[in-house]
N, C-alpha and C positions, 0 to 999 in steps of 0.2 A: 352272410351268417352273422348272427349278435354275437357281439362281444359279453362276456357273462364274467360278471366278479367271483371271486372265492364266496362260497357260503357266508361265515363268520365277518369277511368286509362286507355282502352282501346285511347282512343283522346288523354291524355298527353304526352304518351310515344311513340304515333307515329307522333306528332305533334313535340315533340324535338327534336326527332330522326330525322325527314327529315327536319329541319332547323338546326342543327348541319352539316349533310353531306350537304345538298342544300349550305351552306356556304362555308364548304371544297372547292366544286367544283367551286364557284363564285371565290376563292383565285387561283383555278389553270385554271381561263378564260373561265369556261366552265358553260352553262346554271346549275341552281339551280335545274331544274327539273331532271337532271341527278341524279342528291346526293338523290333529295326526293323517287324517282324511286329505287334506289340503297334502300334504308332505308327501305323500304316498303317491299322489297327481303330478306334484312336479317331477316326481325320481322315477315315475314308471313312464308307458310307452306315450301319452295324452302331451308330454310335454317333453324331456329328458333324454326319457330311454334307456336310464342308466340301470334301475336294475327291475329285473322282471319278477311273475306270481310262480316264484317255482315249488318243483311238490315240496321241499323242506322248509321253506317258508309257509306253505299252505299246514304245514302239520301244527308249526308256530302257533297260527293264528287260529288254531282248529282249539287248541290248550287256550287261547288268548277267550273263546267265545266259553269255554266251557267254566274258566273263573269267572265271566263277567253274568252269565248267568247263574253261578253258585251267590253272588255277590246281590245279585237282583234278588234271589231266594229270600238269604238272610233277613232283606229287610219287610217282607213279608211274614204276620201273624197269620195261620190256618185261619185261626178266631175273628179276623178283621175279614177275611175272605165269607167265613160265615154271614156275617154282620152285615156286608154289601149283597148280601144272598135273599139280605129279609125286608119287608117293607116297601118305602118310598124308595131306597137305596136304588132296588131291584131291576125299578123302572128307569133308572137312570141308566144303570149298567148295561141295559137291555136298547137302551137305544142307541146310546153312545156308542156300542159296538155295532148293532147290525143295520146301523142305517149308513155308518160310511160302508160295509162291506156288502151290502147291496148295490150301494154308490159305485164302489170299486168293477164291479158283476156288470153293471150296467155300459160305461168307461172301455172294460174288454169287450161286452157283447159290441158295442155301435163301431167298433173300430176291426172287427173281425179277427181280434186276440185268437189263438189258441185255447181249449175248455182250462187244462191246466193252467196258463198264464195267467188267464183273465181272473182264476180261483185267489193265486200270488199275487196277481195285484191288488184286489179285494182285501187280501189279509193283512196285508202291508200299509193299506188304509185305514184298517178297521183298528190295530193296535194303536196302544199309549206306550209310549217309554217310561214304566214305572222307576228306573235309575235317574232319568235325565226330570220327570214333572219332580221328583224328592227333591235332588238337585235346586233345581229353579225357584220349590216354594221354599226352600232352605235359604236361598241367596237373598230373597226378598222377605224373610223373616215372617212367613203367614205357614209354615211349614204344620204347627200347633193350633192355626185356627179352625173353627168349626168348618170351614166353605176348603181350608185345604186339606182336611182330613177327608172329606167327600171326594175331593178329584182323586187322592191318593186308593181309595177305599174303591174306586168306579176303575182305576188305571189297572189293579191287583187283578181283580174281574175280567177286563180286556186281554190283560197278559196273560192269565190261566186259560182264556177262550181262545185264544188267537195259538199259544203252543196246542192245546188238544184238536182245531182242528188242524196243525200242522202233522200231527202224528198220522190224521186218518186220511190227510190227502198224498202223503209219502207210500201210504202202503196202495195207495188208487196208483201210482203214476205207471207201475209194471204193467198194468191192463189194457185191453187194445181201446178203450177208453167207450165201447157201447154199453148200452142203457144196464143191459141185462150184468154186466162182467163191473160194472161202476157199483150196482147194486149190492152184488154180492160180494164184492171186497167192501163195500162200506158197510154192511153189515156183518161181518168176519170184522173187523177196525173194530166195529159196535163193541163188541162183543169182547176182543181183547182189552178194549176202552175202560169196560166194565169191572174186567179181571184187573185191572191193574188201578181202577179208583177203588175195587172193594182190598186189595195191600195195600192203598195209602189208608184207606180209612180203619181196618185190622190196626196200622202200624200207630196210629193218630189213637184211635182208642186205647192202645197197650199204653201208649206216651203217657197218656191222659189220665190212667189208671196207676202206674207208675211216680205219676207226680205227683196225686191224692195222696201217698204216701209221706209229706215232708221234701225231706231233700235225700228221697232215697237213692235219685237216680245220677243225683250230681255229686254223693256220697260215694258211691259204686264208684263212677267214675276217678272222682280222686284217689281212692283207694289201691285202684289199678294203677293210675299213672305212679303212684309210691312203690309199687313194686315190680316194675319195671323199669329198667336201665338205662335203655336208647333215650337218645335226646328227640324232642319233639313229638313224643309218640301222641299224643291227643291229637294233633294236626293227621297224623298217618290214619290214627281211628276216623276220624272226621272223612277222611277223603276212599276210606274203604267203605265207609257206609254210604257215603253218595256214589261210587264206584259200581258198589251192588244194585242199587237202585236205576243208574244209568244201565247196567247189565241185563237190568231186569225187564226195562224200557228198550233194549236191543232187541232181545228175546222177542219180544212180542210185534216188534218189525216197526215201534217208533222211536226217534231220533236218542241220542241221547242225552241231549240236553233237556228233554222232556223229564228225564228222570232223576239229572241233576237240580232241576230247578226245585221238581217240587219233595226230592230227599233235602233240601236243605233248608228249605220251610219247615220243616217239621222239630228239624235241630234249633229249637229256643231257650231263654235263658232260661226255663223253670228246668232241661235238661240238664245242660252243660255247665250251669254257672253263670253268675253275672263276667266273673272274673277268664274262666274258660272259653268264654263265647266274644269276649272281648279280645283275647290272645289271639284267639280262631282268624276273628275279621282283619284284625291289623296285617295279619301274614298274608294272609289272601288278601287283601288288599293290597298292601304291598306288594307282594307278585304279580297281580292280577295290572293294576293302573302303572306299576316300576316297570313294566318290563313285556309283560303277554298282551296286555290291551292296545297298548300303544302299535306296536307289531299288527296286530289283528286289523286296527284302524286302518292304520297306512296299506297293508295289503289292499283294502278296499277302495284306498285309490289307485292303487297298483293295477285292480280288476276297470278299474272306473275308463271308459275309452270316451273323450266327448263325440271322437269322429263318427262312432256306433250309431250317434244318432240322428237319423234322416227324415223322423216322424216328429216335427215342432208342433202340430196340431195335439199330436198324443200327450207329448211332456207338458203343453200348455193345461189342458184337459186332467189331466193324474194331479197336477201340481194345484190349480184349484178345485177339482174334485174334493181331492183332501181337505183344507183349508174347509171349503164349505159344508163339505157332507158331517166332519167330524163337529163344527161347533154348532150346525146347527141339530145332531144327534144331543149333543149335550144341552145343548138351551133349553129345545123341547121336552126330552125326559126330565129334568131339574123344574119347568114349568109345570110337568102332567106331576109331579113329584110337590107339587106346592112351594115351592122356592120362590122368592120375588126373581124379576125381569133381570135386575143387575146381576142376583146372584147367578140364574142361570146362566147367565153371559160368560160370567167367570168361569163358571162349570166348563162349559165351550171352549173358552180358551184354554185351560189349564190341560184336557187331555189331550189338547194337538201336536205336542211336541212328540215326534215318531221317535227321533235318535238311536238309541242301544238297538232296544229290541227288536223295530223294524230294517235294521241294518242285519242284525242276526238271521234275520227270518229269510232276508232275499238273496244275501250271500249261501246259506245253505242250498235256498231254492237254485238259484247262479250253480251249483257245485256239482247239485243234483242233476243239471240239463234239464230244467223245470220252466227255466227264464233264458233268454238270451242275452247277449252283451248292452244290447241297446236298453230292454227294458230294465238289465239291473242298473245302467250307470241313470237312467231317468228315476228308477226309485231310488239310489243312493241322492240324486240332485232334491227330490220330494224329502226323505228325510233330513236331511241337512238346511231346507230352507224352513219346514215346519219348527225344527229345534232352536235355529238365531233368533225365529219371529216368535215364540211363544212366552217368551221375558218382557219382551216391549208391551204385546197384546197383554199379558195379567196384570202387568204393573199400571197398564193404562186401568183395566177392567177396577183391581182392587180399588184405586187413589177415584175411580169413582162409585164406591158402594161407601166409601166413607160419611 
């Protein structure tokens, strides 16, 4: 029988532990979630043993996924979502995504996956970590360029594609998984999908309508917070209207991160204020990277088992699939897009970094019984080698478009 720590020792010493290493790796340029991931490996059963994924930790880190996606939200314009929707964009978006998540399809089918797995691993290829490419082009100072406003603008697209078809494969998994029963839950999915873009775009329209007004809506707002007493009450507003919206995204039998994400797209500064939407992020940031993320991380090497896995041909296979399928999606769309050679290369590189979001997406699938141990610690190793390597790749790619 394990030996199992008090809860709360259980939270301190995994909570030091992956802000101890999460800082390591911020000193040698590399995302913090690497270190907390790593910390999580050494403390859980892969190496340690010392403390395990129990359900109060899993609630932990259930709060740690639903800031880090409210987080990813904010830094999303609907309007730049648009924008990658029109033109040459389009074609980039379009291939960058469904050429690695056919890649992915292909990968399950040759190795005799399950239909579900083979779906998760495809998606899990098919995403960009739009938190972690911000990140990266931030650190390297081309965050503001034309060539990384495209990765970022092509990454939004991936994220938005890769949560909705998360939603419609969640409500597939209850089915005995034939042709006829796959059908008609993906068409019931359609169909909810629809009800619920036509409340964001109602809500987007009223916004939009709303703001043609001045500053009526961020008037409103302060007015209210004046007469109101409780402290903090715009954070409590903020977190009930993403609330309703995740609510709203349960109802209809998808995740609810789908509904946090994109309720907090829509909270922009023409709403809330420059000043408002500034207080907003720092809190949630602060709680989200202080304290929830870090926990979430490390859980995921808690989940992480290296023993799980007995298939090196598969993790060889998923680990360059990726790498290849994704940059050359992005090369070739950026070339059918008219871009010169280097640029699209850059393209390429820039949305290979999987990190946040594909770690979100397998840990739920993992939660669900969608995935098993082996294939999420090989997508946890797939994401995390995508995220070190995609600073080396653009900074190579950028220093030569120079």
């Amino acid at each position: 029988m394990d030996f199992e720590l008090p809860f709360f020792t259980n939270l301190l010493i995994l909570l030091v532990t992956a802000k101890v290493f999460g800082e390591i790796f911020e000193r040698f340029k590399q995302p913090a979630m690497i270190g907390e991931i790593l910390a999580g490996i050494i403390l859980g059963p892969s190496l340690f043993g010392l403390i395990h994924a129990t359900q109060d930790i899993k609630v932990i880190s259930e709060l740690g996924i639903f800031l880090l996606v409210i987080l990813a939200g904010l830094e999303i314009n609907i309007d730049d979502i648009l924008k990658s929707l029109k033109g040459k964009s389009l074609i980039i978006s379009i291939m960058a995504f469904f050429i690695p998540l056919l890649s992915g399809f292909a990968v399950g089918y040759f190795f005799g996956l399950q239909m579900m797995t083979t779906m998760f691993v495809g998606l899990c290829i098919a995403i960009t970590a739009l938190p972690v490419s911000i990140r990266i082009l931030m650190d390297l100072g081309k965050l503001n360029t034309d060539t990384g406003q495209k990765i970022i603008s092509v990454a939004i697209f991936d994220d938005v594609a890769a949560l909705t078809i998360l939603g419609v494969l969640l409500n597939i998994k209850d089915t005995n998984m034939s042709i006829s029963a796959i059908a008609i839950v993906s068409l019931i999915s359609l169909l909810k999908l629809i009800a619920f873009i036509a409340l964001l775009a109602f809500s987007y329209y009223m916004i939009k309508k709303l703001s043609s007004k001045g500053n009526f809506l961020e008037n409103a707002i302060n007015q209210f917070l004046l007469l109101v007493k409780g402290k903090e009450t715009l954070f409590a507003v903020f977190f009930a209207f993403i609330l309703l919206f995740s609510s709203v995204t349960e109802a209809l039998g998808f995740h609810f991160i789908i509904g946090a994400f994109f309720a907090s797209m829509l909270l922009n500064e023409s709403i809330l204020g420059k000043d408002n939407l500034k207080n907003i992020e720092k809190t949630t940031s602060s709680l989200a990277m202080g304290f929830l993320a870090p926990i979430f991380f490390a859980s995921i090497g808690l989940e992480f088992n290296i023993s799980s896995i007995h298939n090196i041909e598969l993790l060889l296979a998923i680990v360059l699939v990726s790498y290849i399928s994704k940059i050359i999606g992005g090369y070739l769309g950026s070339s059918l897009a008219g871009l010169s050679h280097k640029v699209s290369l850059v393209m390429g590189f820039g949305l290979n970094a999987r990190g946040i979001m594909e770690l979100v997406i397998a840990n739920i699938a993992f939660k669900a019984g969608l995935i098993d141990n082996e294939i999420f610690s090989i997508l946890v190793i797939m994401g995390v080698l995508t995220t070190i390597t995609t600073p080396i790749m653009l900074k190579w790619g950028f220093s030569k478009m120079k």
